[in-house]
PAVEX-171873 format. One line per field, with one value per residue (C-alpha): residue number from 1; residue in three letters; x, y, z. Coordinates in Angstrom, 3 decimals, padded with zeros to 6 digits. Layout:
n = [NUM, ...]
res = [ALA, ...]
u = [X, ...]
v = [Y, ...]
w = [Z, ...]
END
This chain:
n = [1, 2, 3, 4, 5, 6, 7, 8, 9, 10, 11, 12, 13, 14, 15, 16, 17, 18, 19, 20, 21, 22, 23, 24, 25, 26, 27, 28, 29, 30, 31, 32, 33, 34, 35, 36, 37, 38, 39, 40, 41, 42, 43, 44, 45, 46, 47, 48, 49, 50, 51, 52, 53, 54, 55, 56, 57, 58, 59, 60, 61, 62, 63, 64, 65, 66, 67, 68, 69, 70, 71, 72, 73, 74, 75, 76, 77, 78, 79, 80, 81, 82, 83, 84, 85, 86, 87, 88, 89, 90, 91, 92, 93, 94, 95, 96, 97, 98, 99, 100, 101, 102, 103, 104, 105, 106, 107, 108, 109, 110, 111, 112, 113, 114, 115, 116, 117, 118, 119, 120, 121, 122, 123, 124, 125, 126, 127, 128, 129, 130, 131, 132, 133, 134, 135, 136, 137, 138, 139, 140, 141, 142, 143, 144, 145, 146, 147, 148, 149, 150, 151, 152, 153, 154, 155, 156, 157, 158, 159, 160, 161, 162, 163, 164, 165, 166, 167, 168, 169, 170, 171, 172, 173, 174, 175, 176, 177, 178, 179, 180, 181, 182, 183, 184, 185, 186, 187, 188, 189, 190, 191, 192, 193, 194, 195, 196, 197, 198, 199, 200, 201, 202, 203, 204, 205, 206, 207, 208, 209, 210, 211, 212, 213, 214, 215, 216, 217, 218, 219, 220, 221, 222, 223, 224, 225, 226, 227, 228, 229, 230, 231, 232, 233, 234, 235, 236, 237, 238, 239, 240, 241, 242, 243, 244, 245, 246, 247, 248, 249, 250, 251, 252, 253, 254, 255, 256, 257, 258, 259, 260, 261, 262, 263, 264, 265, 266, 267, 268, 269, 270, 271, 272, 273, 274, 275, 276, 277, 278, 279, 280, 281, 282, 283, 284, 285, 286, 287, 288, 289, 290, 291, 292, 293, 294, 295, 296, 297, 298, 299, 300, 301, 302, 303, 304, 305, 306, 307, 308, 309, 310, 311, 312, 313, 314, 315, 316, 317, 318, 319, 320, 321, 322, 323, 324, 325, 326, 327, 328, 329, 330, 331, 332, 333, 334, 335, 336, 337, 338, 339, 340, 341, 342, 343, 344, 345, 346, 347, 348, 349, 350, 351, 352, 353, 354, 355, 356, 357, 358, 359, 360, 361, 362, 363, 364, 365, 366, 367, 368, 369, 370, 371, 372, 373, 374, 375, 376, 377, 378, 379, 380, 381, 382, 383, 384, 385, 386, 387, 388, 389, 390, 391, 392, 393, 394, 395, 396, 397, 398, 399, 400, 401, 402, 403, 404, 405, 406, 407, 408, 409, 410, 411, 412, 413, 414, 415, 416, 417, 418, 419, 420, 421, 422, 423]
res = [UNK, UNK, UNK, UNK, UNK, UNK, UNK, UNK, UNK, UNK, UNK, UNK, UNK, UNK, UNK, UNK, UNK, UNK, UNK, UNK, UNK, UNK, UNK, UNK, UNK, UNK, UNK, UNK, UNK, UNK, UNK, UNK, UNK, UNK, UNK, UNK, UNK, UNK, UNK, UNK, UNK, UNK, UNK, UNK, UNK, UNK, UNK, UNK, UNK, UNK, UNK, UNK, UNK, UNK, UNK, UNK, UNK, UNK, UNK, UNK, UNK, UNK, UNK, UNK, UNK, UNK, UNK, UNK, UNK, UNK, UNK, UNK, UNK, UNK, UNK, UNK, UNK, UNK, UNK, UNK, UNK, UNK, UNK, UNK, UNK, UNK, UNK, UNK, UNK, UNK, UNK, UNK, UNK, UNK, UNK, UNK, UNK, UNK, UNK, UNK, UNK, UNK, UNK, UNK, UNK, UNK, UNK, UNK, UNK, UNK, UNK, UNK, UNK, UNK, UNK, UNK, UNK, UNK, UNK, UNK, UNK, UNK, UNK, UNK, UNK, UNK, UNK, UNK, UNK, UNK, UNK, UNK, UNK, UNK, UNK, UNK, UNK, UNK, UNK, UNK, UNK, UNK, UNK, UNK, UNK, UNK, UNK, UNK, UNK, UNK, UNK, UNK, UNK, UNK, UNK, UNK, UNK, UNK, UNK, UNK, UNK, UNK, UNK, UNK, UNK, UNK, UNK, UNK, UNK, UNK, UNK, UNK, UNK, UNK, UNK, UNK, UNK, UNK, UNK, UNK, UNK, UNK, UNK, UNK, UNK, UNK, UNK, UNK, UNK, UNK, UNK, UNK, UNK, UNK, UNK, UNK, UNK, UNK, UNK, UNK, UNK, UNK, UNK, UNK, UNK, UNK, UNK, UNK, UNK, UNK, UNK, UNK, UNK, UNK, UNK, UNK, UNK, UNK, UNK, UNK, UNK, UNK, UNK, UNK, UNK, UNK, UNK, UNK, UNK, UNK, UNK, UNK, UNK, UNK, UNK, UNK, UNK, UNK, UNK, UNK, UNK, UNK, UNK, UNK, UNK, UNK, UNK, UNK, UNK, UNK, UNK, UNK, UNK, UNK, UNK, UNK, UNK, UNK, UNK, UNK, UNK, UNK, UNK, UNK, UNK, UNK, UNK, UNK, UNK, UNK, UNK, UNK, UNK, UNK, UNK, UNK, UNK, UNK, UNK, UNK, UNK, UNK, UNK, UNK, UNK, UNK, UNK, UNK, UNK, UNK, UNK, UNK, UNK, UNK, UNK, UNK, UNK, UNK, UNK, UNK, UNK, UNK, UNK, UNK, UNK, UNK, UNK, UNK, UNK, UNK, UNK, UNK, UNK, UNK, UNK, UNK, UNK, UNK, UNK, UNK, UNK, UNK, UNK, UNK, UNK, UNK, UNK, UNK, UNK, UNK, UNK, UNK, UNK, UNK, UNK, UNK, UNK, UNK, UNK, UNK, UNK, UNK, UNK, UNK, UNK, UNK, UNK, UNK, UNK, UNK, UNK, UNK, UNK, UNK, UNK, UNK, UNK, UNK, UNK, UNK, UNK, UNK, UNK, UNK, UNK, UNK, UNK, UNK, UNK, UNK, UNK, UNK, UNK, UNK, UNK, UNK, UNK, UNK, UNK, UNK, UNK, UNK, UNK, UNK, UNK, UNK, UNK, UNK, UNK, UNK, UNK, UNK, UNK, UNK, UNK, UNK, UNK, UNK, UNK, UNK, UNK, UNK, UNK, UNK, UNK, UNK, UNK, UNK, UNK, UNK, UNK, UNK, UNK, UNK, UNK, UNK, UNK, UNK, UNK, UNK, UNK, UNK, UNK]
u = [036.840, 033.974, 032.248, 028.914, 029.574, 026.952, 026.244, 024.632, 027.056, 027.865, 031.062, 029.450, 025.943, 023.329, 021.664, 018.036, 016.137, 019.235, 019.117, 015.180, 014.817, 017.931, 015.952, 012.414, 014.270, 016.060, 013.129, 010.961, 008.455, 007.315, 007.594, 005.429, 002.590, 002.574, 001.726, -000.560, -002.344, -002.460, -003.153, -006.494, -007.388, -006.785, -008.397, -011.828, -011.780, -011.628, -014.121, -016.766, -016.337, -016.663, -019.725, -021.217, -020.421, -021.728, -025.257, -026.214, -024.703, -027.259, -030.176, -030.199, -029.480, -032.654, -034.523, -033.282, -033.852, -037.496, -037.908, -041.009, -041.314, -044.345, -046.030, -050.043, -050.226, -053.505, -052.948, -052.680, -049.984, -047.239, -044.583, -045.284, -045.290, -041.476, -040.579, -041.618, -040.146, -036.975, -036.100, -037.824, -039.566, -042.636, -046.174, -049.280, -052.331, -054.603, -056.758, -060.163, -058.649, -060.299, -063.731, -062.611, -059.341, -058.826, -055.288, -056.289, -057.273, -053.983, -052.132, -054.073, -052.344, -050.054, -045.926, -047.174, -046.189, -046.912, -048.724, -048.940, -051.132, -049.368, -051.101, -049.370, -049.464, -047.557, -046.987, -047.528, -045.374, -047.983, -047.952, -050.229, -047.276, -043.740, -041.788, -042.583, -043.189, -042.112, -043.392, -045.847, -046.328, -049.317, -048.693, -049.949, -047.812, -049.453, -048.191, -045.723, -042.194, -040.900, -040.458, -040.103, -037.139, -034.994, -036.189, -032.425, -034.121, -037.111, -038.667, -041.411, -041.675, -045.191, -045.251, -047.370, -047.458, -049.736, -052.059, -050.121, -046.978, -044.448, -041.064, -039.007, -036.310, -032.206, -032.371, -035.322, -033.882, -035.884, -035.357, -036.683, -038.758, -039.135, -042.748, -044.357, -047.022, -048.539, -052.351, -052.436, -052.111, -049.218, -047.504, -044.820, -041.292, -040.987, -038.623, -035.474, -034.708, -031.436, -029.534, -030.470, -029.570, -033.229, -035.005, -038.069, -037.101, -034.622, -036.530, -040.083, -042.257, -043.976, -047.515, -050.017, -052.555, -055.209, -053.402, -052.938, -056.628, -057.206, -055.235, -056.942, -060.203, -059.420, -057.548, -060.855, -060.578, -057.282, -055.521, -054.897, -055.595, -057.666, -056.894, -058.718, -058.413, -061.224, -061.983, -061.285, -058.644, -055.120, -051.565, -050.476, -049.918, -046.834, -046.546, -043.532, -043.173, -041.788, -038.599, -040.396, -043.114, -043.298, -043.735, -044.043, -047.513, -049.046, -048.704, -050.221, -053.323, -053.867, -054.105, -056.561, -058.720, -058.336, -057.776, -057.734, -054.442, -050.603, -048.501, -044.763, -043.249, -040.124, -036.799, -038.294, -038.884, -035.117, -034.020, -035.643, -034.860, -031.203, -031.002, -032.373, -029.933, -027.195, -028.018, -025.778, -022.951, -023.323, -023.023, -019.671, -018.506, -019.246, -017.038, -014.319, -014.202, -013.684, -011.272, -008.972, -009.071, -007.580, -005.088, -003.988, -003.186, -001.668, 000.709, 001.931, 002.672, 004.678, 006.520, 007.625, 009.005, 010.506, 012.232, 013.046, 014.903, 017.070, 017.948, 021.592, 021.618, 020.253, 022.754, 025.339, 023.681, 023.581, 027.126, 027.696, 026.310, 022.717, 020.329, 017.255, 015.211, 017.132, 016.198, 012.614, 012.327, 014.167, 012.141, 008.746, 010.217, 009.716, 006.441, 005.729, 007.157, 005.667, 002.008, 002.133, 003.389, 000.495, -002.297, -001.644, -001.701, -004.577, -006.356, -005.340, -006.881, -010.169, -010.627, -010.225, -012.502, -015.163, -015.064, -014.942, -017.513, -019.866, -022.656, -022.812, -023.267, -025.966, -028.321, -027.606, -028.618, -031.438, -030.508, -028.471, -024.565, -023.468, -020.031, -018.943, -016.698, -013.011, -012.868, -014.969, -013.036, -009.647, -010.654, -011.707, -008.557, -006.814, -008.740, -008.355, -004.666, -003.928, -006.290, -003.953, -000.500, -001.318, -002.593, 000.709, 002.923, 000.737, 001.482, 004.748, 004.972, 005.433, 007.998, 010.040, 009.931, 010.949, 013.678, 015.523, 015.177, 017.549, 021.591, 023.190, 024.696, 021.166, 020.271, 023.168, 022.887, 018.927, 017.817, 014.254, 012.278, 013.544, 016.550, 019.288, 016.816, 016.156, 012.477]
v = [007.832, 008.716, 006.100, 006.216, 006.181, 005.042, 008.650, 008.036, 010.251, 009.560, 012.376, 015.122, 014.317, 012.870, 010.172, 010.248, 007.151, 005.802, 007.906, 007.804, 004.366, 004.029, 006.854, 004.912, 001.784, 003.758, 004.961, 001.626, 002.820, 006.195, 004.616, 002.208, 004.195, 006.518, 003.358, 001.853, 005.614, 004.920, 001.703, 001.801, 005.322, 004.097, 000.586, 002.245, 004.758, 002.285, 000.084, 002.583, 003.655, 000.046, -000.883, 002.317, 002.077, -001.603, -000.280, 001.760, -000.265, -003.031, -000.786, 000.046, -003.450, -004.610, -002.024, -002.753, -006.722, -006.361, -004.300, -002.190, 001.568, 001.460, -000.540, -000.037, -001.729, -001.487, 001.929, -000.006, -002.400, -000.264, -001.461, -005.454, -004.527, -002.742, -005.821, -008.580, -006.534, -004.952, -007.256, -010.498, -011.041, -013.677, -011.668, -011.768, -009.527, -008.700, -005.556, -005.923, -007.040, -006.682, -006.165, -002.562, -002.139, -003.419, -003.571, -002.445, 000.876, 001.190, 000.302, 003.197, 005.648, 008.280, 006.309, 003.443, 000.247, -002.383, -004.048, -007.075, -008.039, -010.485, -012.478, -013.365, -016.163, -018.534, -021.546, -023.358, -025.639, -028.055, -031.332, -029.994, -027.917, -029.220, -026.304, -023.931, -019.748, -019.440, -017.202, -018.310, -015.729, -015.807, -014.203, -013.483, -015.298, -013.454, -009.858, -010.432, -008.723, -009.790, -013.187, -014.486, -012.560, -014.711, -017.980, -019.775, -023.418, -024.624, -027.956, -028.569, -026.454, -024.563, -020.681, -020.571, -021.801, -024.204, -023.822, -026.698, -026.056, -023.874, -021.559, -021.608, -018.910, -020.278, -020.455, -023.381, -026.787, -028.461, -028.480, -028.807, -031.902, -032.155, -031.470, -029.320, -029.742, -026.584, -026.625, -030.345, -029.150, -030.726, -028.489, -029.811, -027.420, -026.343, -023.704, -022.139, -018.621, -017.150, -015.986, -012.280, -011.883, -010.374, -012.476, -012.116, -013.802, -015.996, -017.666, -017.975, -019.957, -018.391, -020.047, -018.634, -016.916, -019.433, -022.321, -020.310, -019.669, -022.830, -023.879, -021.316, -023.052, -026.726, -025.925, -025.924, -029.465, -030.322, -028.352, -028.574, -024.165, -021.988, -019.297, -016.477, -014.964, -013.686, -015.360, -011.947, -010.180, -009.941, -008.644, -005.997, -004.484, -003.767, -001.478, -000.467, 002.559, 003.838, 005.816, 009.080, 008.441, 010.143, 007.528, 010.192, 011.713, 008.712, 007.199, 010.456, 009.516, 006.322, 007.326, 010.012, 007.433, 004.760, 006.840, 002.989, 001.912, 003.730, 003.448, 003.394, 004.833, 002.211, 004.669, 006.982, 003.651, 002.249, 005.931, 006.208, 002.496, 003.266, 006.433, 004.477, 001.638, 004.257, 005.962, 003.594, 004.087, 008.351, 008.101, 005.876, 008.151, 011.263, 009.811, 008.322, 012.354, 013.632, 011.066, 011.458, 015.564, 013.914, 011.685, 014.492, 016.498, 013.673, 013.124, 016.134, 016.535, 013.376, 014.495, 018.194, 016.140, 013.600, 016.351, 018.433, 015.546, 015.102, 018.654, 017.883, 015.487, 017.623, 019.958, 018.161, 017.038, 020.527, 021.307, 018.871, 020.753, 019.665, 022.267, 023.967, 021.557, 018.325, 018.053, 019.032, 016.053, 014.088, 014.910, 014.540, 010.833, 009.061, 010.552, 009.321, 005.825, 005.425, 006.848, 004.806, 001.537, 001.750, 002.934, 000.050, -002.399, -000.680, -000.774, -004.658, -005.404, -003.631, -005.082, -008.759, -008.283, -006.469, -009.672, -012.141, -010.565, -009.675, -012.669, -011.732, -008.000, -009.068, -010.354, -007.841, -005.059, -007.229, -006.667, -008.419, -006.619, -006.556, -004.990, -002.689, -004.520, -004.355, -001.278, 000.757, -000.917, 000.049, 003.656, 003.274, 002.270, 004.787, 007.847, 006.206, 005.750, 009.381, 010.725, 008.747, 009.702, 013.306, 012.765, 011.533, 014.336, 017.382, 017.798, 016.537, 019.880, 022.444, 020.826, 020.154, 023.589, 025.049, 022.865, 023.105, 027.404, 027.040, 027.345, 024.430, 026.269, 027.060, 023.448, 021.904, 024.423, 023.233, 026.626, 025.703, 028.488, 030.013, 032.281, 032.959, 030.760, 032.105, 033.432]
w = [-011.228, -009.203, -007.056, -005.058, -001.301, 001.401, 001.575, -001.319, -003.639, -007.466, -008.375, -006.186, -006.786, -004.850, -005.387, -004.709, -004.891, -002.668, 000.040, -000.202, 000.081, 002.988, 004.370, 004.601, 005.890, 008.556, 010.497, 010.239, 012.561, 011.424, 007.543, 009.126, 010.772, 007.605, 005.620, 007.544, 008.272, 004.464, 003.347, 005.636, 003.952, 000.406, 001.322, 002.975, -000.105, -003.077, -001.087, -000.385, -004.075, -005.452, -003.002, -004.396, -007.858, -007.428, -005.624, -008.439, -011.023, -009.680, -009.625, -013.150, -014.402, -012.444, -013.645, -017.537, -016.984, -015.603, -018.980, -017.842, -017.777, -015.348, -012.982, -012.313, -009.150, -006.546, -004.642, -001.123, -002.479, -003.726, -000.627, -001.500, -005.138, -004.831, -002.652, -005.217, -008.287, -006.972, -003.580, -005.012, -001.842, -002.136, -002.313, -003.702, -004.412, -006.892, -008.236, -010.895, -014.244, -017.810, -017.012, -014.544, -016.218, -019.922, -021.038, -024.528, -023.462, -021.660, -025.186, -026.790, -024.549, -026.533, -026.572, -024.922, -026.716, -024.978, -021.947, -020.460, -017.074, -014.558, -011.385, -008.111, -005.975, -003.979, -003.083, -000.022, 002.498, 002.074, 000.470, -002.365, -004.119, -004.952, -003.570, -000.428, -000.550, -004.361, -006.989, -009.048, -011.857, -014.149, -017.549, -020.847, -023.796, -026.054, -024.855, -022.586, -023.187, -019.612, -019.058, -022.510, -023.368, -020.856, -021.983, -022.270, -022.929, -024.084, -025.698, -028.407, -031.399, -030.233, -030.198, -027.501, -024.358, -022.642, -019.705, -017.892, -019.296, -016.874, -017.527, -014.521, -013.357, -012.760, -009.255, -010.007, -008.936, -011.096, -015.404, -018.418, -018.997, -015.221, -013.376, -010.587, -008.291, -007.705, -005.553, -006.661, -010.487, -012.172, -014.775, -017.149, -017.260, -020.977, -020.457, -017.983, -017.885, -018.179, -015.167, -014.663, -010.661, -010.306, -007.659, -009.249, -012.573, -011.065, -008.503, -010.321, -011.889, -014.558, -016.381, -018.837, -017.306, -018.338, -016.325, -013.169, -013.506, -013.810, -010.357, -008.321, -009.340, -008.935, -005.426, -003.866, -004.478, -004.863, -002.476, 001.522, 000.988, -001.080, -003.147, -002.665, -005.718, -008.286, -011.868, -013.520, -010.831, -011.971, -009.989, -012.000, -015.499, -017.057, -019.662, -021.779, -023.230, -027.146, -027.129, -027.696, -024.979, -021.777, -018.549, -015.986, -018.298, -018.717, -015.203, -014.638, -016.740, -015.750, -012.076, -012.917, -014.678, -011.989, -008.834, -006.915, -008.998, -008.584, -011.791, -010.504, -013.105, -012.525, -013.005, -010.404, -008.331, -008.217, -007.900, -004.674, -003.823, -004.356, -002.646, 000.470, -000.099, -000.421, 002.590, 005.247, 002.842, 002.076, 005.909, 005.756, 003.120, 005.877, 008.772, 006.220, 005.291, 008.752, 009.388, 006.181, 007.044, 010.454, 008.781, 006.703, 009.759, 011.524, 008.421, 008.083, 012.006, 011.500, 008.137, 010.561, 013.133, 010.617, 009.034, 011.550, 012.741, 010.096, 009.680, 010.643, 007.142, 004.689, 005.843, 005.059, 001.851, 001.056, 002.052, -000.333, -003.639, -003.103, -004.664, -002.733, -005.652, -005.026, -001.594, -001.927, -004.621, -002.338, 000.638, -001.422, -003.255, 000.044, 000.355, -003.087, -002.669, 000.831, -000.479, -003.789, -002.085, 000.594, -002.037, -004.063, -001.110, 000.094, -002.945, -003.801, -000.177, -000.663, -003.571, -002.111, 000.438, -001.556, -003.585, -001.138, 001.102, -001.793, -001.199, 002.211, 001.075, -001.223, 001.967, 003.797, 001.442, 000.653, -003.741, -006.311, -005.853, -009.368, -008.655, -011.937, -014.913, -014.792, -016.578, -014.161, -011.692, -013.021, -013.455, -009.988, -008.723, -010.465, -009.172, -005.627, -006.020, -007.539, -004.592, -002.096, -003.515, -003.395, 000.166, 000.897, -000.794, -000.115, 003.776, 003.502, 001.022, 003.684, 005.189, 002.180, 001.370, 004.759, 004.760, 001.287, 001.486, 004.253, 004.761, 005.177, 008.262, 009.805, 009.147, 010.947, 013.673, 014.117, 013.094, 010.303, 010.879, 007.860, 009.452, 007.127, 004.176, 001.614, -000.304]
END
């Protein structure tokens, strides 16, 4: 009755996950370096891929959540203006409203459907307002399709919205039924906004145009600081377009009409904005490129010598009835097992630290990181890990073939450089 031997024999045949795995735990420190040469290239990979994925994954959802197609901003103003709407940095400015530039004419424009105007301020680390350098957004109830949508709570049965009546973003401390000091107005919170992770809904306080008005008037008198802005003046108007209308045409119009006013047409706007954003991690990606071609090269340097090495065994295994295609699979196995086992560790780690390190990635890139769901994240980690295992086999391939086209003889005498092998 045949029994397997610690050669790793079963009646006359080798084993080969055996002899792999006694192989792998025989030379500790080259099965070592090859796994940590690929545990940090599988790691880096998946977590350049995720941060990426995660960049533009961001960019769209802000640009979906702010639900504009363009933004006519004052021509001087467009940097603040991508700051407020994209960043969710604190600005204000203003351009001639109605009486210069009437929304209505805007809505008569060919596939535009809507448009709402919007006016800036904000608020001052001064006793006269209850919080310091927040957004205070003036908007139109009546028209707007921005901030309304993401009302989560709200008290009283009214439609509309007061003039001293506020809707606040999550990131608001204060809640419904509580108040706000704003220029020594007082406006009563009738609403919270859902969480969208875009600053400028999040962190704002948003009030009818009429109240805001309203405060800029009576902080003459009320307030330790003026604002200096006009009766009539307003931020900005958002427009949204129909399915069938063109953005790129009429932003086109509207700055021939008004040549003083830029209309961002907003999916060109977060393209460029994440091309910029990308632009520290494209270069990443470039180094990480030169230095896997170098790991590759290193790998299969240390796979030659490995095997070379060990010619005296796979002689013998081949004395032993071994075929030319056992001993490649054997030789490319602990490839495979020491390529898979590092990819997956690799991959497990990257992922870890992605997530752990994600709010500290989200100041520094100055956006909201929404990293992709676990599906896009799977798919992900596939790709990375089939990327890595073949990294691992292919320049182990050579070798593997050099070695099982020779004689047993030739390999015992130390002779791979194909004498007496065969074609």
């Amino acid at each position: 009755m045949s029994r397997q031997t610690d050669t790793g024999i079963v009646g006359g045949h080798v084993t080969s996950l055996g002899i792999a795995i006694k192989n792998l735990r025989g030379n500790m420190l080259r099965s070592l370096s090859l796994f940590l040469v690929m545990f940090v290239l599988s790691g880096t990979l998946f977590s350049i891929s995720l941060l990426y994925a995660g960049l533009m994954r961001s960019i769209e959802l802000s640009r979906q959540r702010l639900g504009a197609d363009i933004m006519v901003v004052p021509s001087a103003q467009v940097a603040q203006a991508r700051e407020i709407f994209l960043v969710g940095s604190a600005g204000s400015f203003t351009m001639p409203g109605a009486a210069s530039f009437p929304a209505d004419v805007v809505r008569s424009y060919e596939g535009v459907a809507a448009a709402t105007p919007q006016l800036f301020a904000v608020s001052a680390p001064l006793p006269c307002c209850s919080v310091a350098d927040t957004m205070i957004v003036g908007f139109d109830p009546e028209t707007d399709f921005v901030i309304t949508p993401w009302v989560r709570e709200r008290v009283g049965t009214r439609g509309r919205q007061a003039p001293d009546e506020a809707l606040v973003g999550a990131d608001i401390l204060a809640g419904v039924g509580g108040r706000l000091k704003l220029f020594g107005r007082e406006f009563l919170i009738v609403g919270k906004l859902d969480r969208t992770d875009l600053r400028y809904l999040d962190s704002g306080i948003f009030i009818p145009l009429e109240g805001v008005r309203s405060m800029v008037r009576e902080s003459k008198q009320k307030a330790l600081k003026t604002l200096a802005i006009g009766p009539d003046e307003i931020s900005c108007l958002l427009i949204r377009m129909t399915e069938t209308g063109n953005a790129e045409r009429t932003a086109l119009l509207i700055e021939h009409a008004y040549p003083d006013r830029k209309a961002l047409v907003v999916s060109q706007l977060v393209r460029t904005n994440g091309a910029s954003l990308a632009v520290p991690l494209k270069g990443m990606a470039v180094l990480f490129a030169l230095q896997w071609a170098a790991s590759l090269f290193l790998i299969g340097v240390v796979h030659a010598f490995s095997i070379d090495g060990r010619r005296i065994e796979l002689g013998i295994v081949k004395a032993l009835g071994a075929t030319d295609g056992y001993v490649r699979s054997l030789l490319l196995a602990e490839a495979a097992m020491l390529s898979g086992a590092a990819s997956v560790t690799g991959i497990g780690v990257g992922l870890l630290l992605v997530h752990v390190l994600a709010g500290h990635l989200r100041q520094a890139i100055d956006i909201p990181l929404q990293l992709p769901e676990v599906p896009e994240v799977a798919l992900l980690a596939a790709a990375v890990f089939v990327l890595s295992l073949a990294s691992g086999i292919l320049p182990s391939l050579y070798s593997a073939l050099r070695s099982s086209r020779t004689e047993p003889f030739y390999l015992i005498k130390g002779d791979t450089r194909g004498k007496g092998g065969r074609p």
